[in-house]
C-alpha positions as CSV (number, residue, x, y, z in Angstrom):
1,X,-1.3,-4.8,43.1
2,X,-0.6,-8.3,42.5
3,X,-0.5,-9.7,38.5
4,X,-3.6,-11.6,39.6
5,X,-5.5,-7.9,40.3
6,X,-4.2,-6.2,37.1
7,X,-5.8,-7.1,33.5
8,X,-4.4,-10.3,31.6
9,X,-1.2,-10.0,29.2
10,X,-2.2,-9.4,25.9
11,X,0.0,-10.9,23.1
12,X,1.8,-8.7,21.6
13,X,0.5,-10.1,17.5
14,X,-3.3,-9.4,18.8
15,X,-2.1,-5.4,18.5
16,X,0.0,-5.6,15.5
17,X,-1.3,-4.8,12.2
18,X,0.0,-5.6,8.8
19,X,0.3,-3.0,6.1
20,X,-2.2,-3.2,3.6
21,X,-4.3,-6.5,5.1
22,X,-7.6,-4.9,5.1
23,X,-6.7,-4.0,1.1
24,X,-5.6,-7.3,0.4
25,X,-8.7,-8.9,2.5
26,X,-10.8,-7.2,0.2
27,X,-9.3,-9.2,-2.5
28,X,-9.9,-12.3,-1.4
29,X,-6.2,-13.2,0.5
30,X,-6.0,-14.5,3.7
31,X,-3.2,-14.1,6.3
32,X,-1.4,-17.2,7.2
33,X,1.6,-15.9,9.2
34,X,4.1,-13.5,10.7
35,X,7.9,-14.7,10.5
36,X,11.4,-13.9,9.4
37,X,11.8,-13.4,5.2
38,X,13.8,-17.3,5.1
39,X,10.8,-18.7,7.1
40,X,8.4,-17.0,4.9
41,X,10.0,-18.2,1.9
42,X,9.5,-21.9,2.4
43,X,5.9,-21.2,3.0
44,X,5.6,-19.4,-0.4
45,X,6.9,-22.0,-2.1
46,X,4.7,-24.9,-0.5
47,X,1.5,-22.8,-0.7
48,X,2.7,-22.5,-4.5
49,X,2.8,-26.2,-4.6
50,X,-0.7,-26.5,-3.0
51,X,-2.1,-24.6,-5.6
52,X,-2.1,-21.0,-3.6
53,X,-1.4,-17.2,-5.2
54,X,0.7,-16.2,-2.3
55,X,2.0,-12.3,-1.1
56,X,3.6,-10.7,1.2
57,X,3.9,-7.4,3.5
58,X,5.7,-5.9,5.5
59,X,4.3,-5.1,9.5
60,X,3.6,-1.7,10.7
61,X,5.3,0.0,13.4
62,X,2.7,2.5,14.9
63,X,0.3,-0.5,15.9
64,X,3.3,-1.6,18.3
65,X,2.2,-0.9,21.8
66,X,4.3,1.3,24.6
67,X,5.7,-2.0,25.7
68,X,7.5,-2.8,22.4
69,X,10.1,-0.8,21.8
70,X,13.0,-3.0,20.5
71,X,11.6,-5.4,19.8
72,X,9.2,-3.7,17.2
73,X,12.2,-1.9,15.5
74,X,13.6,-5.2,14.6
75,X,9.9,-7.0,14.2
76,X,9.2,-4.3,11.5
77,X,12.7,-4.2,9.7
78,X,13.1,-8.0,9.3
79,X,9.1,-9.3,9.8
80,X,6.8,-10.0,7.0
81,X,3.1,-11.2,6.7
82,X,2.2,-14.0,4.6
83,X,-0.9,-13.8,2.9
84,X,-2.6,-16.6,0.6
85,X,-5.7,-16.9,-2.1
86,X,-6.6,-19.9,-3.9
87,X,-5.7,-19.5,-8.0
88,X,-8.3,-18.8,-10.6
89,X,-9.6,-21.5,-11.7
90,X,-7.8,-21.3,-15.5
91,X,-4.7,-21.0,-13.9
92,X,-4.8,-24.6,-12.1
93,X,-6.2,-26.0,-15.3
94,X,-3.4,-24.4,-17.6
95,X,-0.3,-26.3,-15.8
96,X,-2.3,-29.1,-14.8
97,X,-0.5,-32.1,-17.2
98,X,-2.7,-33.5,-19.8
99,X,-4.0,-36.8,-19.7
């Protein structure tokens, strides 16, 4: 069987689920991104500046398929999920400067 007769690759983030996203879903957040904690960071701190709550989570390893192995183990001890939700209204007007 040729890799054209066997069924397409699938990425490996389509099978990967995040600890606690359908909770946090429920509350409004939306996920932005999967990446290293000092990648993550940067992005919390620009969302912050765009006005965005921001959280984040940690992967979980039993959505890894058989095919990652290693690579999972390290995903899940050093990968979080970003998540985002626009701030309540009185908390854009209350540091907004006055004019």
């Amino acid at each position: 069987m040729s890799h054209l007769d066997g069924p397409d690759p699938i990425p490996c983030s389509d099978g990967i689920a995040i600890l606690k996203a359908l909770d946090l879903a429920n509350e409004g957040w939306q996920q932005r991104t999967v990446a290293d904690p000092n990648r993550i960071n940067e992005m919390e701190r620009l969302y912050s500046e765009l006005g965005y709550e921001t959280f984040t989570t940690g992967l979980d390893p039993a959505t890894f398929g058989e095919a990652c192995t290693s690579c999972a183990i390290t995903a899940c001890a050093t990968y979080v999920a970003l998540f985002t939700r626009q701030k309540p209204v009185a908390d854009l007007q209350a540091g907004a400067p006055n004019a």
